[in-house]
C-alpha positions, 0 to 999 in steps of 0.5 A: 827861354822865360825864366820866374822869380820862384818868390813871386805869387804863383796864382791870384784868385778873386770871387766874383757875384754877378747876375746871380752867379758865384764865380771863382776867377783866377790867374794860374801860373802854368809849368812855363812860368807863364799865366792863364785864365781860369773861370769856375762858378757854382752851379746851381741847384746844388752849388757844385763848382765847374769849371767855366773857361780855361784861356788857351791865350798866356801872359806875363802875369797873374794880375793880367790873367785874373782880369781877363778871367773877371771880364770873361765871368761877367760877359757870360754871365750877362748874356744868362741874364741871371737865368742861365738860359741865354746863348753860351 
């Protein structure tokens, strides 16, 4: 069973500008002590954030978790080119 330091940082966010797109990355700490990936972005044209991506793999920390949701934003958004018309 994995137990957590209840005084280390439950979640790390960072936000991310890429290709046009606004992206609020994340790493979430889940009940079992463990982090996913999560990736939101403001949709055009009003700006309403929507969620993105949420990793059904874990890890060990939060730092591991906001990397990989910042490697996920950037692909997607390279592959819009900008424009969100590109394959998802």
């Amino acid at each position: 069973m994995k137990t957590f330091d209840r005084k280390a940082k439950m979640d790390e966010m960072e936000t991310l500008d890429c290709q046009g797109w606004h992206f609020l990355c994340s790493g979430e700490q889940l009940p079992t002590g463990e982090f996913h990936a999560a990736v939101r972005y403001k949709a055009p044209p009003d700006g309403q954030v929507r969620t993105l991506f949420l990793d059904p793999n874990r890890y060990d920390s939060a730092k591991q978790a906001l990397e990989r949701a910042k490697e996920v934003a950037v692909r997607w958004a390279h592959a819009r080119g900008g424009d969100g018309r590109g394959d998802a």
